[in-house]
C-alpha positions as protocol buffer text, in pm:
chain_id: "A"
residue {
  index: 1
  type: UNK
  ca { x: 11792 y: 8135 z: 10551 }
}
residue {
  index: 2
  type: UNK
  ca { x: 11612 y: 8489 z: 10658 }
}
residue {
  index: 3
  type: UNK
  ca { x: 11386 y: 8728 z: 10581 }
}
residue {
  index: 4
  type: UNK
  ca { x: 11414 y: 9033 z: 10428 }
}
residue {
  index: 5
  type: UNK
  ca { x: 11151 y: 9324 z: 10438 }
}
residue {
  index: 6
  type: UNK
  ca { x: 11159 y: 9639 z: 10200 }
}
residue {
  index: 7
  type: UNK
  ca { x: 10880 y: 9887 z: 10041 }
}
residue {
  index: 8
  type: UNK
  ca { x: 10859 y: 10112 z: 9820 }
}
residue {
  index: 9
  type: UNK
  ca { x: 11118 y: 10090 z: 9585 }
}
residue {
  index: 10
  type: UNK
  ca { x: 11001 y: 10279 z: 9286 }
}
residue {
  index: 11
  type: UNK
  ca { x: 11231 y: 10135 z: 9023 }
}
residue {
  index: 12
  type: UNK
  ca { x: 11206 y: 10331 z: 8708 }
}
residue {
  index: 13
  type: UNK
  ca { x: 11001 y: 10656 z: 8888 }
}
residue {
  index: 14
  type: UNK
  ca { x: 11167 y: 10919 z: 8835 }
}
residue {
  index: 15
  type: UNK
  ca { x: 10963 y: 11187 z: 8980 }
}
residue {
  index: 16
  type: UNK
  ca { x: 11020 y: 10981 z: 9336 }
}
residue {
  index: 17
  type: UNK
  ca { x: 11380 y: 11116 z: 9330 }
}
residue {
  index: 18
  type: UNK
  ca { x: 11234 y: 11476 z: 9459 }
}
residue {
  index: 19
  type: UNK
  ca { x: 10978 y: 11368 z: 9626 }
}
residue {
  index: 20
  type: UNK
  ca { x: 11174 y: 11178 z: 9878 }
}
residue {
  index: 21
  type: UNK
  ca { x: 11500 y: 11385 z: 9802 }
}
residue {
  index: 22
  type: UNK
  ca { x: 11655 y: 11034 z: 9732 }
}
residue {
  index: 23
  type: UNK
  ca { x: 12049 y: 11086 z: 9718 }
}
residue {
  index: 24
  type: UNK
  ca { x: 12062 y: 11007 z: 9321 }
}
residue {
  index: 25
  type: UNK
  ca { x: 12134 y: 11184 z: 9007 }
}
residue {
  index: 26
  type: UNK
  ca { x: 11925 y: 11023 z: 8790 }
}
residue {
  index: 27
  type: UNK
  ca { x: 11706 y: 10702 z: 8807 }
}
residue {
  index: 28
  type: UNK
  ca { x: 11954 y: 10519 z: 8591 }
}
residue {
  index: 29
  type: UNK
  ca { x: 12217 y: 10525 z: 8874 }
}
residue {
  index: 30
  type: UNK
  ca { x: 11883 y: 10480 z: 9164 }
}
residue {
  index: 31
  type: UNK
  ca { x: 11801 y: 10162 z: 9026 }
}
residue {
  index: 32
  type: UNK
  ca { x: 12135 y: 10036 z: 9024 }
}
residue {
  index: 33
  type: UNK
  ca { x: 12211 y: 10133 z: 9383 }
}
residue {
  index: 34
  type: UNK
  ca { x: 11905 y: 9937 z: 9470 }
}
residue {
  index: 35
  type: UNK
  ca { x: 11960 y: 9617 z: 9321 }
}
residue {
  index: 36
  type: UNK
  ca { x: 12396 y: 9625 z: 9401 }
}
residue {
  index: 37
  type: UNK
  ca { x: 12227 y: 9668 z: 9830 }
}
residue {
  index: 38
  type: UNK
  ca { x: 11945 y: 9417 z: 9757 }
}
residue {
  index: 39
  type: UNK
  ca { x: 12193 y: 9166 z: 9634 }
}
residue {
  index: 40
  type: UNK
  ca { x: 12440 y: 9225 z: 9878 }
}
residue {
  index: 41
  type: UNK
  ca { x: 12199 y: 9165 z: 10163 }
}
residue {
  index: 42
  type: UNK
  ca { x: 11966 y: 8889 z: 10018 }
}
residue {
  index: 43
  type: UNK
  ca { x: 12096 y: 8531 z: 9931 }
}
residue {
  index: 44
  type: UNK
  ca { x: 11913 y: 8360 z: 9627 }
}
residue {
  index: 45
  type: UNK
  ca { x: 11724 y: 8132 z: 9961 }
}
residue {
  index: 46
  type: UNK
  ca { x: 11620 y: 8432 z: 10124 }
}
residue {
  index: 47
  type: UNK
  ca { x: 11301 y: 8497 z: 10137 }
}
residue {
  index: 48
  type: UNK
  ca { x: 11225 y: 8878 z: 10065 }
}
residue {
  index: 49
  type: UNK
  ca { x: 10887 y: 9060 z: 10100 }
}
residue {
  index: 50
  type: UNK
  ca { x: 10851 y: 9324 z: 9938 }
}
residue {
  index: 51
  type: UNK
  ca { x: 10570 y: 9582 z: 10064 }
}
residue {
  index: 52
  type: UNK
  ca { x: 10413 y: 9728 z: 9734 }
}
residue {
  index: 53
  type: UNK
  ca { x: 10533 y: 9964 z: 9489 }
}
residue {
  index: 54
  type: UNK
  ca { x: 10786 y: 9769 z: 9287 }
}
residue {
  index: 55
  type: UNK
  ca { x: 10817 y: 9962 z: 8983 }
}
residue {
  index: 56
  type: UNK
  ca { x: 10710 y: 10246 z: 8742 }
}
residue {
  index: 57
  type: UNK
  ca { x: 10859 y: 10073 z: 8460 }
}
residue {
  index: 58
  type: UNK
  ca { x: 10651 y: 9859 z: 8210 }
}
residue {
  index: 59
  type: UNK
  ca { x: 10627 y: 9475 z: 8251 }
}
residue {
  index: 60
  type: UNK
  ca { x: 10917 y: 9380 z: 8030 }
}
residue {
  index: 61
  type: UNK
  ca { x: 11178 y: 9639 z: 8174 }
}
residue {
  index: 62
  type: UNK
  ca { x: 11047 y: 9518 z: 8557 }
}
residue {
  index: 63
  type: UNK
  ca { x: 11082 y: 9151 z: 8441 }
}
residue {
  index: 64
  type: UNK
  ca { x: 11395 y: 9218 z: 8371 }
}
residue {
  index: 65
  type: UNK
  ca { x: 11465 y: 9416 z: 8686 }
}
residue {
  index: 66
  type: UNK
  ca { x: 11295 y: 9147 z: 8908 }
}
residue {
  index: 67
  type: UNK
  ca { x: 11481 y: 8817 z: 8726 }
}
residue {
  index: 68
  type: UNK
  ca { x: 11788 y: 9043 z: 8847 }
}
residue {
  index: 69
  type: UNK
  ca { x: 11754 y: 9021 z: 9242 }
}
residue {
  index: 70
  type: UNK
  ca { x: 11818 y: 8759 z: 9489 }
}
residue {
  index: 71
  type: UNK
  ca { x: 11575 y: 8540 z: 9692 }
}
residue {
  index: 72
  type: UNK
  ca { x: 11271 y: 8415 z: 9692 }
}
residue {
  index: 73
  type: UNK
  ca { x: 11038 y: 8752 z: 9651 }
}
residue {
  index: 74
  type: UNK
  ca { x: 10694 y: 8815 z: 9795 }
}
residue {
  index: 75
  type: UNK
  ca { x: 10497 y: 9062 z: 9668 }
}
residue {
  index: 76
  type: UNK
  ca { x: 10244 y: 9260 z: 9863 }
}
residue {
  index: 77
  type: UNK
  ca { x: 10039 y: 9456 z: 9625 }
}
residue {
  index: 78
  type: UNK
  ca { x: 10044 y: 9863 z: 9604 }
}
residue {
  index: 79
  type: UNK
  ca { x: 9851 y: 10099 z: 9508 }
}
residue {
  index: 80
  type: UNK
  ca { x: 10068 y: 10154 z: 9139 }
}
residue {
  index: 81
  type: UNK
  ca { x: 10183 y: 9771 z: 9060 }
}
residue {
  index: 82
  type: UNK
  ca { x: 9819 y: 9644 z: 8931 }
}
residue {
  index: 83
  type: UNK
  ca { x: 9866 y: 9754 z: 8629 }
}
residue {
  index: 84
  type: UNK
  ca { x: 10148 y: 9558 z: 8524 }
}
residue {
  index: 85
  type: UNK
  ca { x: 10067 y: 9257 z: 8752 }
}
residue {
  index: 86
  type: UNK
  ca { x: 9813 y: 9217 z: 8458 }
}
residue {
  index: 87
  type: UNK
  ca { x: 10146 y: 9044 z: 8317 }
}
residue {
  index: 88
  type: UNK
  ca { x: 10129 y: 8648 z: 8363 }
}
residue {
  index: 89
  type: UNK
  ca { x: 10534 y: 8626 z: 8345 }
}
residue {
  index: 90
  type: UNK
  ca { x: 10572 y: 8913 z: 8607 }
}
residue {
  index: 91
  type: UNK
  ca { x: 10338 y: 8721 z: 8862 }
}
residue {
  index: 92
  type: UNK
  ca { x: 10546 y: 8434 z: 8801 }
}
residue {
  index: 93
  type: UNK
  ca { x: 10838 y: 8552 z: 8950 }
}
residue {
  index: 94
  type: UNK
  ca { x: 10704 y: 8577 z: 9289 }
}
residue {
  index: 95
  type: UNK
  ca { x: 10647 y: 8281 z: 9580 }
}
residue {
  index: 96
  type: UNK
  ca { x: 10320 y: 8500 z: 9609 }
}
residue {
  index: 97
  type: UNK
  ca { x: 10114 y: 8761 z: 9547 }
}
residue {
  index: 98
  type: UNK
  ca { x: 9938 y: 8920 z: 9823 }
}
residue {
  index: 99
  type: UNK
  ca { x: 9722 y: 9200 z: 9957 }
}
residue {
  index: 100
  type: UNK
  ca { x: 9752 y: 9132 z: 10289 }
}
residue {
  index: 101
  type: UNK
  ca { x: 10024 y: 8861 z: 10485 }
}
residue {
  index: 102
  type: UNK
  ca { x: 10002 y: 8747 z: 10851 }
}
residue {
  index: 103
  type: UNK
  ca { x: 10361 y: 8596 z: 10915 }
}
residue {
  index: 104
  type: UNK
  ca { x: 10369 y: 8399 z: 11173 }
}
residue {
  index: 105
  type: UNK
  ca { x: 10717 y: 8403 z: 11379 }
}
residue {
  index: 106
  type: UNK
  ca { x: 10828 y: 8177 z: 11687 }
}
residue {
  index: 107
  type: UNK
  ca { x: 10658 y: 8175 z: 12058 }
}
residue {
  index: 108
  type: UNK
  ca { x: 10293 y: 8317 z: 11925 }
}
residue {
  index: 109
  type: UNK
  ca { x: 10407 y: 8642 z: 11794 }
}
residue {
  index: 110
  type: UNK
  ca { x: 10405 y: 8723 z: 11394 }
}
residue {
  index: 111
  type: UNK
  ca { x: 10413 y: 9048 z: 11176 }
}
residue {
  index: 112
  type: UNK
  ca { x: 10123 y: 9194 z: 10938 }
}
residue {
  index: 113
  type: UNK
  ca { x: 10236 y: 9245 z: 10626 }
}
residue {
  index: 114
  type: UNK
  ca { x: 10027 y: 9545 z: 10431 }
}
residue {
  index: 115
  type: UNK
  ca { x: 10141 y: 9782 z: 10187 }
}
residue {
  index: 116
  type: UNK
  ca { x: 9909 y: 10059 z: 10387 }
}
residue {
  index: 117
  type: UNK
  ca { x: 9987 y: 10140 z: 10772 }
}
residue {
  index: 118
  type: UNK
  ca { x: 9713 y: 10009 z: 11001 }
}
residue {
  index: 119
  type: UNK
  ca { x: 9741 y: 10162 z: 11337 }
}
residue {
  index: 120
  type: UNK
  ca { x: 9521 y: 9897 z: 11473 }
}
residue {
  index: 121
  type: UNK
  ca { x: 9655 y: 9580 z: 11317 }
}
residue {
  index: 122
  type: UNK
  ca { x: 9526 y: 9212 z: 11394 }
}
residue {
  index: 123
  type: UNK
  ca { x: 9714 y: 9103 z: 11748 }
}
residue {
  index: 124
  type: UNK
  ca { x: 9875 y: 9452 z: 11784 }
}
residue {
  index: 125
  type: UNK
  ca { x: 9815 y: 9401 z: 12177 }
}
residue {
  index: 126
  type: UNK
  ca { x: 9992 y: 9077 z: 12146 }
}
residue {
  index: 127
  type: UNK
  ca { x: 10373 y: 9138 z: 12055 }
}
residue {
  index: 128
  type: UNK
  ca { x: 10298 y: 9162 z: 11667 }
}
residue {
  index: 129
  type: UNK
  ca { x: 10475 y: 9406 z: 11454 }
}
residue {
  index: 130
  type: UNK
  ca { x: 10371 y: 9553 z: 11186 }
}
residue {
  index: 131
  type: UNK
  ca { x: 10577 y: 9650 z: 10863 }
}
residue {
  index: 132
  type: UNK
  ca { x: 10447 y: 9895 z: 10587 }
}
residue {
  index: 133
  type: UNK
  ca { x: 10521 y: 10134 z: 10317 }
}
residue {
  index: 134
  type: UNK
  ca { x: 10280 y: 10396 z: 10095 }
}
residue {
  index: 135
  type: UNK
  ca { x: 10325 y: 10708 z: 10313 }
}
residue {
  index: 136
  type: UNK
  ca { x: 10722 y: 10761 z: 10242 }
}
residue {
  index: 137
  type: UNK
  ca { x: 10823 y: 11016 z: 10482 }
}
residue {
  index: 138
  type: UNK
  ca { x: 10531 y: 11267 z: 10459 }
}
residue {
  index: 139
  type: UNK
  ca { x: 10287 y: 11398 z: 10703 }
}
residue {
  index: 140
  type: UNK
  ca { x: 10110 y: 11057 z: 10662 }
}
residue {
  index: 141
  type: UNK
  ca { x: 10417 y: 10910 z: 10854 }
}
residue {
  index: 142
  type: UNK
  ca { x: 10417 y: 11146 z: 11106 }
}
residue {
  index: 143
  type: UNK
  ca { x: 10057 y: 11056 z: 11174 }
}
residue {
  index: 144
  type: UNK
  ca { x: 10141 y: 10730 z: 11189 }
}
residue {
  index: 145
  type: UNK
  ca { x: 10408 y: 10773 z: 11469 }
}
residue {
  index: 146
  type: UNK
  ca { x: 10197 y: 10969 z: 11663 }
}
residue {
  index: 147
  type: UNK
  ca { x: 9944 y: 10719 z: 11685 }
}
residue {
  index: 148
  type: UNK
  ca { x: 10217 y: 10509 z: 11747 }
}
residue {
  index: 149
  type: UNK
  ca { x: 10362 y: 10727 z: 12047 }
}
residue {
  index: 150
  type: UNK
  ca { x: 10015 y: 10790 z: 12165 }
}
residue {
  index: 151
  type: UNK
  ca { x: 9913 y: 10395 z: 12218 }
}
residue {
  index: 152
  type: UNK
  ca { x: 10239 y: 10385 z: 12447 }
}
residue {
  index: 153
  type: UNK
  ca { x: 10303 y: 10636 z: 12614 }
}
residue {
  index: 154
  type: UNK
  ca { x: 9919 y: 10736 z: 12688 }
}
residue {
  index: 155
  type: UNK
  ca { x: 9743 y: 10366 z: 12653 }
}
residue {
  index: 156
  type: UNK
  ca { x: 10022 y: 10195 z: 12791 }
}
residue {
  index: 157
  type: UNK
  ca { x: 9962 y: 9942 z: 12452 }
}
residue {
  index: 158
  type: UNK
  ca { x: 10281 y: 9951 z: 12247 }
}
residue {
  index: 159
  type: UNK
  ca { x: 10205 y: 9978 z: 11921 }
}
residue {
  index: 160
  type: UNK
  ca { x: 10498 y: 9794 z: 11666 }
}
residue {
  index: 161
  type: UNK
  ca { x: 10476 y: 9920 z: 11355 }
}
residue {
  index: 162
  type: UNK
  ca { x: 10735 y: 10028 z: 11155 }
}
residue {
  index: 163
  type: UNK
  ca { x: 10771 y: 10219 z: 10787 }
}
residue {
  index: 164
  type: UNK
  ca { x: 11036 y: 9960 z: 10604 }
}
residue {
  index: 165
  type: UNK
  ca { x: 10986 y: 10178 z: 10268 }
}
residue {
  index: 166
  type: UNK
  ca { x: 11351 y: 10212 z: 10102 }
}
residue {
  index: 167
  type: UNK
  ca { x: 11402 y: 10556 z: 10147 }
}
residue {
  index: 168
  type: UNK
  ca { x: 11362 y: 10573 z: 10558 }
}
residue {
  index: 169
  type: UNK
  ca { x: 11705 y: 10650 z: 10687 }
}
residue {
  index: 170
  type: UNK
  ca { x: 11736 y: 10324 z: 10838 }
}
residue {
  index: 171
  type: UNK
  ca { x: 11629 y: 10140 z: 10547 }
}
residue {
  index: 172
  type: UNK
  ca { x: 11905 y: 10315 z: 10312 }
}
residue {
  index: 173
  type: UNK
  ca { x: 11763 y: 10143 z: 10008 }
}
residue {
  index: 174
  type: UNK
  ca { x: 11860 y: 9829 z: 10136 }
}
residue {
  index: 175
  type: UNK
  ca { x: 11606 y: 9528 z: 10213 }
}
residue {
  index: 176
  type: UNK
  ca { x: 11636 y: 9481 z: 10592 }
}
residue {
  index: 177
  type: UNK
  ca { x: 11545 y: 9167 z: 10848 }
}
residue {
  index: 178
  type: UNK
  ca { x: 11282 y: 9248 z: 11132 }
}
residue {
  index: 179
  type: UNK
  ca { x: 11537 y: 9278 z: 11391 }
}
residue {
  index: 180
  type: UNK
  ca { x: 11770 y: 9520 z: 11177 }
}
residue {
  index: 181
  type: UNK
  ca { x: 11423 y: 9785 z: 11149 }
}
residue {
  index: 182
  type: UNK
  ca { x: 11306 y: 9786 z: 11485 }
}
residue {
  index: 183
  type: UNK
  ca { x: 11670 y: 9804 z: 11635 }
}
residue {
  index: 184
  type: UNK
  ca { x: 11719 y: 10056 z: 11405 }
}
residue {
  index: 185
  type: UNK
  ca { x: 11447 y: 10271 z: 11423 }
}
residue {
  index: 186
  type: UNK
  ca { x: 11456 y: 10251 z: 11797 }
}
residue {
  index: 187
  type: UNK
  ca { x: 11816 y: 10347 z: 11802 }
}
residue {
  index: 188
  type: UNK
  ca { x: 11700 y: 10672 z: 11613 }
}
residue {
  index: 189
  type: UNK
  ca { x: 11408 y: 10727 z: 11842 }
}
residue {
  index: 190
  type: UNK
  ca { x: 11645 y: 10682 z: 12167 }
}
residue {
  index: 191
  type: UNK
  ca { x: 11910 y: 10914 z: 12006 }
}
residue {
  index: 192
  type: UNK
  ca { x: 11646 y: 11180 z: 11925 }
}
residue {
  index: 193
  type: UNK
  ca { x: 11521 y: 11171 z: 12266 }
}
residue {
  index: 194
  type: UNK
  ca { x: 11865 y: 11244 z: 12396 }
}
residue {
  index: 195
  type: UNK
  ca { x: 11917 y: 11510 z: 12156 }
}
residue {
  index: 196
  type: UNK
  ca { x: 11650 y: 11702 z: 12261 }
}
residue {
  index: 197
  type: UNK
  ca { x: 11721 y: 11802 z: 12633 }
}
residue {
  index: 198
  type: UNK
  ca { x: 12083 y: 11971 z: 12455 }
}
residue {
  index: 199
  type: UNK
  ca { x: 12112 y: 12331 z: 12458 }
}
């Protein structure tokens, strides 16, 4: 059994196809993309947390949607899923609703769970990580790795937070474990860095 972290989904939102220039031609064939990866990676006892932003369809149609995908599913809350977590089936169909989670994972370490990036999460000096979605790949983002950069490289206090919303490159709409974003990200970061001293 593992875990499974993803954000950001957006099934059913059709204006998020421009707005992250997501590699679809229409939300019909987005949302089944989505749910073919999600089912390929997550076994029915998986548990999966998903970090806000579910849906932009309406209760029924996400019902249907959510009765559709493997694992046991968590659901941190985003800014656009209150309004149809008003609906007593939709809640549920999740282990739990949350705003906020504080996993706890082996030898004292454990990951903050938020739908919004908090540059100075709770144990952030300890080894935590910290996953999160709502600023897609915008400027927001960019902020966020800055901060990020800056608490290394010129704090010398490593800072583990990572965006796991579905549309991050090494997401690629596809719920991921912890170990599969931060390899992954860091794999980018290193490759970047070698990159840039080429003429």
């Amino acid at each position: 059994m593992a875990s499974y972290f993803i954000a950001d989904t957006h099934f059913g939102h059709e204006n998020v196809l421009a707005f992250d220039n997501r590699p679809f031609p229409n939300i019909e064939a987005h949302d089944a993309v989505l749910i073919e990866r999600w089912n390929d990676a997550v076994g029915m006892e998986d548990d999966i947390y998903i970090l806000g932003d579910i849906s932009w369809y309406n209760a029924s149609k996400t019902i249907q949607i959510v009765k559709s995908l493997n694992g046991i599913k968590h659901l941190i809350v985003g800014n656009h899923d209150k309004k149809i977590l008003k609906n007593r089936e939709l809640q549920s169909l999740f282990a739990e609703i949350k705003d906020y989670k504080e996993l706890a994972l082996s030898e004292g370490k454990g990951i903050v769970l938020c739908h919004y990036p908090i540059p100075c999460f709770n144990h952030h000096y300890y080894g935590w990580y910290h996953l999160y979605g709502h600023v897609h790949t915008g400027f927001e983002w960019s902020m966020m790795e800055r901060v990020k950069y800056e608490m290394g490289a010129l704090y010398d206090k490593p800072c583990e937070m990572y965006n796991c919303g579905a549309m991050m490159s090494y997401m690629d709409y596809t719920p991921r474990t912890l170990e599969e974003i931060v390899a992954a990200q860091k794999d980018g970061a290193a490759a970047q860095e070698g990159g840039s001293g080429e003429s």
